[in-house]
PDB file with SEQRES, HELIX, SHEET and CRYST1 records, atoms N, CA, C and O in Angstrom:
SEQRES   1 A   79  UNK UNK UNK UNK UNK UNK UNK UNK UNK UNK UNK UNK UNK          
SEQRES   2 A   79  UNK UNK UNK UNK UNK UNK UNK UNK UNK UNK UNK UNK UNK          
SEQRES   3 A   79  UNK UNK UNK UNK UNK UNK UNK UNK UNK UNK UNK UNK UNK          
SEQRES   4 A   79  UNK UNK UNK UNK UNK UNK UNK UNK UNK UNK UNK UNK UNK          
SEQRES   5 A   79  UNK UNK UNK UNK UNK UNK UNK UNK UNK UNK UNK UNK UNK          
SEQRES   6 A   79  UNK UNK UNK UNK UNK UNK UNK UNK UNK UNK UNK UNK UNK          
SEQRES   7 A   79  UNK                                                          
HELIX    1 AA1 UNK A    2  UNK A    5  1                                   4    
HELIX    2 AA2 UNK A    9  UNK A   16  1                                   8    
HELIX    3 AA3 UNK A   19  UNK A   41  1                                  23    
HELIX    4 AA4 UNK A   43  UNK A   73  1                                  31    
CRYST1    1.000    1.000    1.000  90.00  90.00  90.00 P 1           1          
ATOM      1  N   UNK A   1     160.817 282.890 433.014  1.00  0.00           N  
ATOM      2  CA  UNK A   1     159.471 283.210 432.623  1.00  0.00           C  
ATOM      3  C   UNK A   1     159.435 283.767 431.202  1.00  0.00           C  
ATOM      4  O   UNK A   1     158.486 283.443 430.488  1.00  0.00           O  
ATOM      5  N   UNK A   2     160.301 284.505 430.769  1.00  0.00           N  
ATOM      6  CA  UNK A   2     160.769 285.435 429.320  1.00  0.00           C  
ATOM      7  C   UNK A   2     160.325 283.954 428.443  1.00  0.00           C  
ATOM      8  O   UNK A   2     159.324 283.689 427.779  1.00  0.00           O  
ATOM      9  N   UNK A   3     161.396 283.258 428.736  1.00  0.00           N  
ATOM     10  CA  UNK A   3     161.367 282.086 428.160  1.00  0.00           C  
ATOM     11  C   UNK A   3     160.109 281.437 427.494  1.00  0.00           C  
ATOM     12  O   UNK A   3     159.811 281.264 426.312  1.00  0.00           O  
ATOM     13  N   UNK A   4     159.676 281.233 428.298  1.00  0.00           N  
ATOM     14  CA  UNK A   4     158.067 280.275 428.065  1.00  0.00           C  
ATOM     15  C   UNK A   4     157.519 281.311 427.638  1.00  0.00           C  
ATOM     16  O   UNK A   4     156.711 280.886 426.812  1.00  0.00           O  
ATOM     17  N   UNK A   5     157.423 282.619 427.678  1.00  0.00           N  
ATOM     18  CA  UNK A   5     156.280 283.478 426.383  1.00  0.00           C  
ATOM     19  C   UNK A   5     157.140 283.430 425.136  1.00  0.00           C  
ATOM     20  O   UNK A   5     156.608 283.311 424.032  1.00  0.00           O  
ATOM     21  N   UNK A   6     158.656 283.534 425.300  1.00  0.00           N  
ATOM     22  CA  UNK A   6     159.311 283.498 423.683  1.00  0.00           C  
ATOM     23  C   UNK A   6     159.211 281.999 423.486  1.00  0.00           C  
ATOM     24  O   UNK A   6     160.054 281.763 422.621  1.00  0.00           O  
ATOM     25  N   UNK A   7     158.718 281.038 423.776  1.00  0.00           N  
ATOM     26  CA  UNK A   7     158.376 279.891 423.129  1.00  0.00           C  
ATOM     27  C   UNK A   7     157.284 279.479 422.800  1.00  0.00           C  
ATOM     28  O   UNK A   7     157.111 278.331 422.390  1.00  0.00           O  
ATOM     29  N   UNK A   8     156.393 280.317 422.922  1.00  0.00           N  
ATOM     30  CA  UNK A   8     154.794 280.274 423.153  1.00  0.00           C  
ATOM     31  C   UNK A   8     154.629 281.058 421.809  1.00  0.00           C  
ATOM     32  O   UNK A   8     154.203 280.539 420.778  1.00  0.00           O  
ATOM     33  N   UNK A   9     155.080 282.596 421.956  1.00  0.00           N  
ATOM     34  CA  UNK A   9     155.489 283.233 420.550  1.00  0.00           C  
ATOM     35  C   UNK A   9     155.735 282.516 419.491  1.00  0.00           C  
ATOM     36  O   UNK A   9     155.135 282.609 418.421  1.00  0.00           O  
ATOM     37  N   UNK A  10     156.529 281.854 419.720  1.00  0.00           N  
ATOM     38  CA  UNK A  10     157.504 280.935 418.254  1.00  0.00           C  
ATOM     39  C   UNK A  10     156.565 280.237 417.961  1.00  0.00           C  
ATOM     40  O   UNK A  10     156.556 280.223 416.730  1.00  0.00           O  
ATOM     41  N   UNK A  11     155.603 279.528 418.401  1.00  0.00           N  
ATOM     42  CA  UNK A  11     154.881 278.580 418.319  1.00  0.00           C  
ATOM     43  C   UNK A  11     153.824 278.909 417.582  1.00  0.00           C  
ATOM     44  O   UNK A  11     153.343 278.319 416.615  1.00  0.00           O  
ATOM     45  N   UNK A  12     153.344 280.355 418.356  1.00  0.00           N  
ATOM     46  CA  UNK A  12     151.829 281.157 417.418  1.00  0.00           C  
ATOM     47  C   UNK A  12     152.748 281.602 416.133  1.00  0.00           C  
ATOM     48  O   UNK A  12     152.296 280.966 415.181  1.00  0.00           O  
ATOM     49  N   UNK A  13     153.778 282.371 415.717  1.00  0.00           N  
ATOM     50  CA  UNK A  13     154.425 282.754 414.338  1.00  0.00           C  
ATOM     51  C   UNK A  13     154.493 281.433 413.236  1.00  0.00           C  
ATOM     52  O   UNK A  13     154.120 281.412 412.063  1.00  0.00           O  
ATOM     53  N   UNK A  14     155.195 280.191 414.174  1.00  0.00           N  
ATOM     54  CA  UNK A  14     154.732 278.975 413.291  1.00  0.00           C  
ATOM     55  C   UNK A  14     153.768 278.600 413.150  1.00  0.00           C  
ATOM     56  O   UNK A  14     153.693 278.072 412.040  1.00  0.00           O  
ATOM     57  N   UNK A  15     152.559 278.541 413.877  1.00  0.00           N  
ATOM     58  CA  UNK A  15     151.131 278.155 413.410  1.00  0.00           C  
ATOM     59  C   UNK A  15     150.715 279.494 412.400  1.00  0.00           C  
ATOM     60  O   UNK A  15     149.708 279.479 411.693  1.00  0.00           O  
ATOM     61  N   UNK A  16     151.255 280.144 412.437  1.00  0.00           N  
ATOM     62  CA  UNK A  16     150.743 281.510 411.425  1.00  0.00           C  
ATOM     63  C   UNK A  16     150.992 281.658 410.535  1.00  0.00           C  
ATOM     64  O   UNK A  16     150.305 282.244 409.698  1.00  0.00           O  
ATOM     65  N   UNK A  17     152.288 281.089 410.336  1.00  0.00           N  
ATOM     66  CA  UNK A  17     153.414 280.780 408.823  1.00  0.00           C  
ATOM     67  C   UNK A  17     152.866 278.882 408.195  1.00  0.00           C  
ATOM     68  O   UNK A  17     153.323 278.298 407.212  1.00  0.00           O  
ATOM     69  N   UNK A  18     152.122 278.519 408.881  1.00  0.00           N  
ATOM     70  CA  UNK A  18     152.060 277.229 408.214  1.00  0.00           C  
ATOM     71  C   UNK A  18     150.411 277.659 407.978  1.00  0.00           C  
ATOM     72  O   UNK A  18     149.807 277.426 406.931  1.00  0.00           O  
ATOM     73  N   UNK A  19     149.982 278.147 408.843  1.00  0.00           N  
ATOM     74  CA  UNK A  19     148.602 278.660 408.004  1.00  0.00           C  
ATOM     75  C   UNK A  19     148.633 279.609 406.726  1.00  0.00           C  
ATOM     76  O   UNK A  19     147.717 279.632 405.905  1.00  0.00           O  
ATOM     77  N   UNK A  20     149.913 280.478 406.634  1.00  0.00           N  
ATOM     78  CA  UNK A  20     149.560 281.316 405.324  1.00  0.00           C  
ATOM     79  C   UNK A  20     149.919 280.352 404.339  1.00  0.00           C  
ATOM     80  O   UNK A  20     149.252 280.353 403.305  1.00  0.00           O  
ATOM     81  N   UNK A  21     150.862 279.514 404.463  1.00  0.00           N  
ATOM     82  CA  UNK A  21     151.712 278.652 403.741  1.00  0.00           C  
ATOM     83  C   UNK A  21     149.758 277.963 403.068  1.00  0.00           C  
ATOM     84  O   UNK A  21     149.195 278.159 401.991  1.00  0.00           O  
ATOM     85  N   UNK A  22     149.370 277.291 404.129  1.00  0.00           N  
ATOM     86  CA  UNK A  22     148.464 276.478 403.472  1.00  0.00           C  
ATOM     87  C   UNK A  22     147.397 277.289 402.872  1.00  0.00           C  
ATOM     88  O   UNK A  22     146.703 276.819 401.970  1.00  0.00           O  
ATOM     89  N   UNK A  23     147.245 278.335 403.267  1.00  0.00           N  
ATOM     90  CA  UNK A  23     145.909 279.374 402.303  1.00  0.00           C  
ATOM     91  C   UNK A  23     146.661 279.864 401.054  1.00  0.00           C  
ATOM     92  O   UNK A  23     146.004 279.847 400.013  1.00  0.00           O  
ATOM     93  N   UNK A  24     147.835 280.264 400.993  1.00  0.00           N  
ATOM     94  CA  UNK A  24     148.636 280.371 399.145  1.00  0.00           C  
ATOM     95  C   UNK A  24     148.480 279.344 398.674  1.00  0.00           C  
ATOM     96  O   UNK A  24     148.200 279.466 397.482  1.00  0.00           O  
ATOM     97  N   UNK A  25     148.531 277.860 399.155  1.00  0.00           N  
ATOM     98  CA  UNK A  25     148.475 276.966 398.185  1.00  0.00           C  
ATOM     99  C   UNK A  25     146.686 276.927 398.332  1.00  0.00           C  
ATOM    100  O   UNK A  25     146.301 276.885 397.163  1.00  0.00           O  
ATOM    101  N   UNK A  26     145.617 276.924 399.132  1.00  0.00           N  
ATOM    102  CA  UNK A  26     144.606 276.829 398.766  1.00  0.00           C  
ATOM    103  C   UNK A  26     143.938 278.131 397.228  1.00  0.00           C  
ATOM    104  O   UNK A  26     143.164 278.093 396.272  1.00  0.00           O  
ATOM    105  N   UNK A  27     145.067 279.299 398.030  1.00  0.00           N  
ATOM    106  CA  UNK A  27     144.005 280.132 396.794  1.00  0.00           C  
ATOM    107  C   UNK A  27     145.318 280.123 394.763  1.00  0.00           C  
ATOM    108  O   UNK A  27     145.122 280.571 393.633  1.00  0.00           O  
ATOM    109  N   UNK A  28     146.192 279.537 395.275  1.00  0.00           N  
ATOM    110  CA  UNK A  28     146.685 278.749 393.610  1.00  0.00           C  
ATOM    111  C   UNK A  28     145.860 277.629 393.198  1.00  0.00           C  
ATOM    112  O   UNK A  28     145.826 277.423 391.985  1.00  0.00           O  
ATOM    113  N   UNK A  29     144.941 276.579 394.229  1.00  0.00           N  
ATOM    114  CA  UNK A  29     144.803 275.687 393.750  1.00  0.00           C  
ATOM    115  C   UNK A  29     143.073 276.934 393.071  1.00  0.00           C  
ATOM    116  O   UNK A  29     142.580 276.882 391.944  1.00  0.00           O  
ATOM    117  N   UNK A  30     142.696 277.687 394.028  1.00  0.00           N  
ATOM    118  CA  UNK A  30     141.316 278.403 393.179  1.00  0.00           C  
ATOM    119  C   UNK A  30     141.212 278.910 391.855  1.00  0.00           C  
ATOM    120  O   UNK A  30     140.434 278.831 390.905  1.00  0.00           O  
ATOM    121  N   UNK A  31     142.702 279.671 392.260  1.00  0.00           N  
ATOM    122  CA  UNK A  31     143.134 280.367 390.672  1.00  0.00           C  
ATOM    123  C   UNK A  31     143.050 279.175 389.724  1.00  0.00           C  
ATOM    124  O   UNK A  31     142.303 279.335 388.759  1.00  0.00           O  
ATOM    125  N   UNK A  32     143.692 277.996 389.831  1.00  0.00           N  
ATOM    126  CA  UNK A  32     143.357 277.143 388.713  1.00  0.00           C  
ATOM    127  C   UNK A  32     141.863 276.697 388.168  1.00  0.00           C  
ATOM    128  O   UNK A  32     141.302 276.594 387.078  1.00  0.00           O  
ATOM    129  N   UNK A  33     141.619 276.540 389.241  1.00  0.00           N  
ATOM    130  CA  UNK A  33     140.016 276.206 389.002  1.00  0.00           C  
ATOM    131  C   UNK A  33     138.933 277.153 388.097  1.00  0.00           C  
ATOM    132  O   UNK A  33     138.097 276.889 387.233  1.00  0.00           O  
ATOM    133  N   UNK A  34     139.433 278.494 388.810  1.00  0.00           N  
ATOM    134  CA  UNK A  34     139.019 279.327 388.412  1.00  0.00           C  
ATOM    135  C   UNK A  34     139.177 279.897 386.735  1.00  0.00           C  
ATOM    136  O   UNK A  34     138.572 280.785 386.134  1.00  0.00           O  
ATOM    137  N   UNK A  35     140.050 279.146 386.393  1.00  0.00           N  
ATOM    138  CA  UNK A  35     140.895 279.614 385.266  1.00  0.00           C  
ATOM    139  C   UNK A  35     139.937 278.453 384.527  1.00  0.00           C  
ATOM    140  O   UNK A  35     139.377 278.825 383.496  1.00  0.00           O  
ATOM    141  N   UNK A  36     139.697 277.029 384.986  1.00  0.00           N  
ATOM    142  CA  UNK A  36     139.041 276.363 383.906  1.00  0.00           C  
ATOM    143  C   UNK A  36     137.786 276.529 383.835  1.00  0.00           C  
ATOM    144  O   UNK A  36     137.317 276.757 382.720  1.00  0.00           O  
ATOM    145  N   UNK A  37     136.903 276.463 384.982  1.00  0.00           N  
ATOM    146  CA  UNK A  37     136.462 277.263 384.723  1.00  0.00           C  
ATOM    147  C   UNK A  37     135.165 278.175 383.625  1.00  0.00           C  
ATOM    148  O   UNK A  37     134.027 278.114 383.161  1.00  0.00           O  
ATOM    149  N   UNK A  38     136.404 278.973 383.705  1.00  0.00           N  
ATOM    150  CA  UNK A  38     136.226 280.758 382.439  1.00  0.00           C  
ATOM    151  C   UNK A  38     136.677 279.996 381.576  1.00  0.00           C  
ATOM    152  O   UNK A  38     136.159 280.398 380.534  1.00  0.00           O  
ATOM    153  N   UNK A  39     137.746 278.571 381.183  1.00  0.00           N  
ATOM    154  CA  UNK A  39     137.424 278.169 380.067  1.00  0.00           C  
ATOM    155  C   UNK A  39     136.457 277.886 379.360  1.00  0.00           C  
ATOM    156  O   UNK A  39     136.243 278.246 378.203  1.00  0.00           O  
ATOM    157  N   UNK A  40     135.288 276.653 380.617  1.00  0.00           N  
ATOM    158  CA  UNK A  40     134.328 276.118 380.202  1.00  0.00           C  
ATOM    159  C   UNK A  40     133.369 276.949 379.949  1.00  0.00           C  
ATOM    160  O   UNK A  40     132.508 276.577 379.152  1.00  0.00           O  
ATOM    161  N   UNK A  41     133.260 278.373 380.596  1.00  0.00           N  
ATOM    162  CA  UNK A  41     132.030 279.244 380.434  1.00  0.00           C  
ATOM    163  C   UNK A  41     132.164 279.925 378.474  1.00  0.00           C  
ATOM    164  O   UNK A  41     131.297 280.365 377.719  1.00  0.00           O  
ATOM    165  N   UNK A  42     133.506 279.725 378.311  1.00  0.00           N  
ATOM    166  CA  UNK A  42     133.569 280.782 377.239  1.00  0.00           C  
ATOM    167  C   UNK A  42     133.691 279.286 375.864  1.00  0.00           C  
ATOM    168  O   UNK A  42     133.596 279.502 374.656  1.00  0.00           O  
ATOM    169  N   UNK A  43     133.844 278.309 376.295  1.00  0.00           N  
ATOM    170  CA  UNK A  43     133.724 276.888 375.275  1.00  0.00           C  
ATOM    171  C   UNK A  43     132.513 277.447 375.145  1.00  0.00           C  
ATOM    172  O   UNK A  43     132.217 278.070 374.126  1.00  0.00           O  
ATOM    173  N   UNK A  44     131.170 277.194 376.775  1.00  0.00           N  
ATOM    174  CA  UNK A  44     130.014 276.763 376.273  1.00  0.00           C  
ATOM    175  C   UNK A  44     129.390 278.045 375.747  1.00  0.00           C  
ATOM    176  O   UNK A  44     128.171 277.877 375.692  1.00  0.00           O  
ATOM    177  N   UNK A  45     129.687 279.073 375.402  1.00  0.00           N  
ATOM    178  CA  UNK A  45     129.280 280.552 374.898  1.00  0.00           C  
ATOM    179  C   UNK A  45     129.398 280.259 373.683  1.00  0.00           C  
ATOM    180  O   UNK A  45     128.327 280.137 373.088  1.00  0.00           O  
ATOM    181  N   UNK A  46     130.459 280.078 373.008  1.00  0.00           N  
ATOM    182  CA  UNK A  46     131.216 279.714 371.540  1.00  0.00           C  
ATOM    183  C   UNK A  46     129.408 278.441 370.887  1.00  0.00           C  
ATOM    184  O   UNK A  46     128.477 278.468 370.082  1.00  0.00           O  
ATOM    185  N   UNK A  47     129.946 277.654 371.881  1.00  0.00           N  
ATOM    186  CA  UNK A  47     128.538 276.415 371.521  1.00  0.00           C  
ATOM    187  C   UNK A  47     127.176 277.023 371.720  1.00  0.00           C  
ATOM    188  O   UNK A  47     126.292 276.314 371.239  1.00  0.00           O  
ATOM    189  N   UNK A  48     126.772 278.064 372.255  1.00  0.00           N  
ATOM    190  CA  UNK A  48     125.641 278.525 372.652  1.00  0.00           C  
ATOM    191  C   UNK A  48     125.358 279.791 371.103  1.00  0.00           C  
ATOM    192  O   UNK A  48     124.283 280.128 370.608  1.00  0.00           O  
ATOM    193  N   UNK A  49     126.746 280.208 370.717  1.00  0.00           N  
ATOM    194  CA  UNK A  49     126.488 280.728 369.759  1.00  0.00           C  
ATOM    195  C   UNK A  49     126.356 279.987 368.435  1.00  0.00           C  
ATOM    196  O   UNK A  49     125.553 280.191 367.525  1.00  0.00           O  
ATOM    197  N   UNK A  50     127.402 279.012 368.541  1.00  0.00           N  
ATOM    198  CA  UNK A  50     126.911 278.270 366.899  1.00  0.00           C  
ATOM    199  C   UNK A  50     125.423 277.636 367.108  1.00  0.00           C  
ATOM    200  O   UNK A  50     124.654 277.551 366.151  1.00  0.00           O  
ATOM    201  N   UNK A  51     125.105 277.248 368.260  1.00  0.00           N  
ATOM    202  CA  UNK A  51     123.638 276.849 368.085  1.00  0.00           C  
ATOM    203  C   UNK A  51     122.994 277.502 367.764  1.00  0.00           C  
ATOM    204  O   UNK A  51     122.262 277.013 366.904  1.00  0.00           O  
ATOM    205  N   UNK A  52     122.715 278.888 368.068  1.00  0.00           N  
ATOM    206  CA  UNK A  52     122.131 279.989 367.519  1.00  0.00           C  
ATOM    207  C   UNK A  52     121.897 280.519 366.411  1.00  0.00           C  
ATOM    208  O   UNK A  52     120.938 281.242 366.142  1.00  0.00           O  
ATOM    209  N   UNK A  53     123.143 280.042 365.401  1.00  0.00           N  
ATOM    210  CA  UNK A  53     123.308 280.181 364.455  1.00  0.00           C  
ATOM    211  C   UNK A  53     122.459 279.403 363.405  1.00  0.00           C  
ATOM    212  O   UNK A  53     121.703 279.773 362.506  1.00  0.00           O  
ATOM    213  N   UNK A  54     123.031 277.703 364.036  1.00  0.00           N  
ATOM    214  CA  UNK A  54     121.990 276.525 363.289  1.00  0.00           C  
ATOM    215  C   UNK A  54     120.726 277.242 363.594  1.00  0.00           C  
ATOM    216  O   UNK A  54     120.195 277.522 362.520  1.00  0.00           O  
ATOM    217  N   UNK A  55     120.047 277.641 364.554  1.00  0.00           N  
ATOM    218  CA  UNK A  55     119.171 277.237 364.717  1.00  0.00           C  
ATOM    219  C   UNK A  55     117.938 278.313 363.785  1.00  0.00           C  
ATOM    220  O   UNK A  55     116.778 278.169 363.399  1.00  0.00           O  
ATOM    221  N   UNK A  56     118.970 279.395 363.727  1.00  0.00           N  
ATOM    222  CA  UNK A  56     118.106 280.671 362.317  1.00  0.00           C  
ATOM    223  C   UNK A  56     118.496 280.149 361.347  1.00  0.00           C  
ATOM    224  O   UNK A  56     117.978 280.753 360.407  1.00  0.00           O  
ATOM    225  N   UNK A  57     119.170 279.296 360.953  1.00  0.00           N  
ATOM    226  CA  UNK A  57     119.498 278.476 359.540  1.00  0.00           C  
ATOM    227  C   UNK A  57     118.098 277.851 360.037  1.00  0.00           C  
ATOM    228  O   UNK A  57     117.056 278.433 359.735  1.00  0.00           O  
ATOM    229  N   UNK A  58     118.079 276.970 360.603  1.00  0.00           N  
ATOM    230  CA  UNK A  58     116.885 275.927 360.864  1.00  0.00           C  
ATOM    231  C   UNK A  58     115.679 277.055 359.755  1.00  0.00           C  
ATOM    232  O   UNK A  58     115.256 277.026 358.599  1.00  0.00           O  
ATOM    233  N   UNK A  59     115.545 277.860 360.857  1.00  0.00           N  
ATOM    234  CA  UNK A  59     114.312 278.455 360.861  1.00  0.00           C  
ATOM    235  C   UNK A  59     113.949 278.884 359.120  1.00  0.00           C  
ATOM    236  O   UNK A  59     112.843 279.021 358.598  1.00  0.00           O  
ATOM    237  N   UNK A  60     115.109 279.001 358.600  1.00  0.00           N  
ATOM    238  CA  UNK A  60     115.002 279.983 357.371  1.00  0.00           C  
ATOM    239  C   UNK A  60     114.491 278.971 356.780  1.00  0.00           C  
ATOM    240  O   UNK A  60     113.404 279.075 356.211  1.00  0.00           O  
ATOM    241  N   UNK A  61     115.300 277.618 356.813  1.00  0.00           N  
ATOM    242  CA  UNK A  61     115.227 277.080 356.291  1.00  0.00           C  
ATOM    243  C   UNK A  61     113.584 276.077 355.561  1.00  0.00           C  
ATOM    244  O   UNK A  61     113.099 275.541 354.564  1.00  0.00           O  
ATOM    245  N   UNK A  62     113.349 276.458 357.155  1.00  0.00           N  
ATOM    246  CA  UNK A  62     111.971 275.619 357.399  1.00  0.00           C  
ATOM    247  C   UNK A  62     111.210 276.766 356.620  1.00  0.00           C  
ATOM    248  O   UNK A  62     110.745 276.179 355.643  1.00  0.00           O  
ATOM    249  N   UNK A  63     110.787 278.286 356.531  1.00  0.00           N  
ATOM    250  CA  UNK A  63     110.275 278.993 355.978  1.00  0.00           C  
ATOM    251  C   UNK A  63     110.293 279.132 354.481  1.00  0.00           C  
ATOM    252  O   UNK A  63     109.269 279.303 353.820  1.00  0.00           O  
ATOM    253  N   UNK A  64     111.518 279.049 353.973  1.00  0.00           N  
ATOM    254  CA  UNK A  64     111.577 278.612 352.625  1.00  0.00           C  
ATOM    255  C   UNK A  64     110.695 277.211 352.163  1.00  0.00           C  
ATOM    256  O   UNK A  64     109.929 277.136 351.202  1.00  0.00           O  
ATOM    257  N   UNK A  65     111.022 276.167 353.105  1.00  0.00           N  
ATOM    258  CA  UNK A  65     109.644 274.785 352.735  1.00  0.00           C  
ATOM    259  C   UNK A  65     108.426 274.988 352.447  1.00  0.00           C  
ATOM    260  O   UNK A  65     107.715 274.498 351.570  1.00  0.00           O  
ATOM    261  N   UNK A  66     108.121 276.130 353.650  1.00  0.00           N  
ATOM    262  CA  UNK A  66     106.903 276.206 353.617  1.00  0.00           C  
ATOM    263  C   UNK A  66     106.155 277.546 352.593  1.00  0.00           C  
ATOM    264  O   UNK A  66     105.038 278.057 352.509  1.00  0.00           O  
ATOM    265  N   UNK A  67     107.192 277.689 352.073  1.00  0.00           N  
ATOM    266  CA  UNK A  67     106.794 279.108 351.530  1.00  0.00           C  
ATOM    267  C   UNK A  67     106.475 277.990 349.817  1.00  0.00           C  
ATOM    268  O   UNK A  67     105.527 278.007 349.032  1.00  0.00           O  
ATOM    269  N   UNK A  68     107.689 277.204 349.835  1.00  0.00           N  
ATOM    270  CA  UNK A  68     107.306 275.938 348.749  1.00  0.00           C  
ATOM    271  C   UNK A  68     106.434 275.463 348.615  1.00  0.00           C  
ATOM    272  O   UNK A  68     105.961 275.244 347.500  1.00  0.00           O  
ATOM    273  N   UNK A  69     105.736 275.028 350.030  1.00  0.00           N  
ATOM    274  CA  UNK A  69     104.799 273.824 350.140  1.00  0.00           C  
ATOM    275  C   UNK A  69     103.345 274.963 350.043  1.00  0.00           C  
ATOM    276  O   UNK A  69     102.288 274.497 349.616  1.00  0.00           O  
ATOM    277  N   UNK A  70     103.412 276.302 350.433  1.00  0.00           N  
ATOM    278  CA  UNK A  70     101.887 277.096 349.810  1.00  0.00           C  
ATOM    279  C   UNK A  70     101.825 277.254 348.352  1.00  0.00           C  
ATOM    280  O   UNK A  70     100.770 276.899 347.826  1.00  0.00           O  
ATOM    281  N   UNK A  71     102.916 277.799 347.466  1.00  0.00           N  
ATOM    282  CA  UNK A  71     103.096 277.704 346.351  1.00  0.00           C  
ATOM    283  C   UNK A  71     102.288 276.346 345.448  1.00  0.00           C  
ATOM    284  O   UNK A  71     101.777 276.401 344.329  1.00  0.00           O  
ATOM    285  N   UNK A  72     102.386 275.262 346.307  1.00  0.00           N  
ATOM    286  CA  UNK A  72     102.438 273.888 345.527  1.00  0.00           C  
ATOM    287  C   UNK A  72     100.802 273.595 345.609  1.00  0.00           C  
ATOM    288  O   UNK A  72     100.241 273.061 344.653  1.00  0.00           O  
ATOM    289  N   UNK A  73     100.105 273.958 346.752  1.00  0.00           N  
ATOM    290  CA  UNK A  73      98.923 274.007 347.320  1.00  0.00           C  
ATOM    291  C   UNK A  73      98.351 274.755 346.527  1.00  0.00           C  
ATOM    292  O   UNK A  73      97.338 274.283 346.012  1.00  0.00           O  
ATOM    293  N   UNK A  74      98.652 275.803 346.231  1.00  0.00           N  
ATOM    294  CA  UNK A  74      98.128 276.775 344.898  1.00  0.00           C  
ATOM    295  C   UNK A  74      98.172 276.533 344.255  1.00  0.00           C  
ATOM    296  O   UNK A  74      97.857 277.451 343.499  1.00  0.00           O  
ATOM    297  N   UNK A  75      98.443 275.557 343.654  1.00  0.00           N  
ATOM    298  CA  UNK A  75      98.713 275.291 342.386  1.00  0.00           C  
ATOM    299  C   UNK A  75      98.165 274.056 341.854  1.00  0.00           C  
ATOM    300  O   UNK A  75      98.185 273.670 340.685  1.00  0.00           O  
ATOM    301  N   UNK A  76      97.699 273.518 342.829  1.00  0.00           N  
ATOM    302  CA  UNK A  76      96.781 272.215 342.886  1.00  0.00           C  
ATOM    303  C   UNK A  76      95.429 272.613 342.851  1.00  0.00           C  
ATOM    304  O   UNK A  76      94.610 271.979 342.186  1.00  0.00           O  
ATOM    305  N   UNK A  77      95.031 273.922 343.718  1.00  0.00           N  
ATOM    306  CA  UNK A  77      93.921 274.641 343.892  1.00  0.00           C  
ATOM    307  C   UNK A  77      93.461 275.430 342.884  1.00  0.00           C  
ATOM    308  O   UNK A  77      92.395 276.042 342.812  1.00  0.00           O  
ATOM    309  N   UNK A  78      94.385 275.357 342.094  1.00  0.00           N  
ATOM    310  CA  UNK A  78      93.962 275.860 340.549  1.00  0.00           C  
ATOM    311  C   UNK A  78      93.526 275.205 339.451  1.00  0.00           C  
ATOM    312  O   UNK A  78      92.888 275.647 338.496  1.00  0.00           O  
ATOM    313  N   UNK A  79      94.061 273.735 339.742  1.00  0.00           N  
ATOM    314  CA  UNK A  79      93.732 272.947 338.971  1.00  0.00           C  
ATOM    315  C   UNK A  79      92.240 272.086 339.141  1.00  0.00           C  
ATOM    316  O   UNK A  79      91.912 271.248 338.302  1.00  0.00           O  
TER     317      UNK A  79                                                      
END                                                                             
């Protein structure tokens, strides 16, 4: 009778050891994932900032035109 519970045992320790076995490799395969990820979040941050950047260039830029284009209007309006 000993028998058949120490084989019953062995059986739950191996289903227990092939389950941790397979959750370390599930949470290495997360860590990787996880790792790209925080790459892609911190690429698209980098891109979220140079856009930001263009995009107050834009703006200045466009304000200087227009700061041209009243100048030019005045100056027609004078004539």
């Amino acid at each position: 009778m000993s028998f058949e519970v120490f084989e019953k045992l062995e059986a739950k320790v191996q289903q227990a050891i092939d389950t941790i076995t397979l959750l370390q490799m599930e949470i290495e395969e997360l860590k990787e994932k996880n790792s790209a990820l925080a790459q892609e979040v911190q690429s698209a941050a980098g891109n979220h900032e140079a856009l930001a950047r263009e995009n107050q260039q834009l703006k200045e830029e466009q304000h200087l035109w227009q700061d041209r284009l009243r100048a030019l209007l005045g100056k027609m309006e004078e004539v």
